[in-house]
N, C-alpha and C positions, 0 to 999 in steps of 0.2 A: 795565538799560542800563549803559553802560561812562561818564556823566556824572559821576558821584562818582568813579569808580573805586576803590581801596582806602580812600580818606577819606571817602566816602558815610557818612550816621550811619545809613543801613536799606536793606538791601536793594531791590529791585524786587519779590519775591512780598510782602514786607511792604506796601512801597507802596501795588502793587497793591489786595490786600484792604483796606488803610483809606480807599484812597480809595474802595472800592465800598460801605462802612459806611456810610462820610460822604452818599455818595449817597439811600442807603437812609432816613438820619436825617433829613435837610433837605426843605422843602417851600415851598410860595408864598411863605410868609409870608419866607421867605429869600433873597428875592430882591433881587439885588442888594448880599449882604453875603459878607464874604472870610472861609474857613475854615480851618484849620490842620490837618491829619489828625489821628487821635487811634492813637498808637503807646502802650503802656501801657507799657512800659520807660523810655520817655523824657518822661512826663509830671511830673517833677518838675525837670527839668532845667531850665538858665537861659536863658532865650530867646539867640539866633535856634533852641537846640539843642532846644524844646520840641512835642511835640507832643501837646499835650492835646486835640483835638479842638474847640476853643471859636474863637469868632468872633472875627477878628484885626482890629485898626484900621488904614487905608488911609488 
């Protein structure tokens, strides 16, 4: 998508496939709680820039 535009921190095909991971990994028990995609480049990064995969507080 053209929403980040050059400052976007991931592309759309990255996006893309982690949110289909995220999909793939979560189940009932999940219901109801907020995730963060898990990008493995930016997993050490400082939040909001983080994308470790783990459940985000709302």
């Amino acid at each position: 998508t053209d929403l980040g535009g050059d400052d976007a921190d991931i592309d759309a095909d990255t996006s893309t496939n982690a949110v289909l991971d995220l999909i793939s990994r979560v189940g009932r028990k999940d219901n109801g709680k907020f995730f963060n995609i898990r990008v493995p480049a930016f997993d050490h990064r400082p939040a909001p820039f983080q994308y470790a995969g783990e459940e985000i507080p709302w």
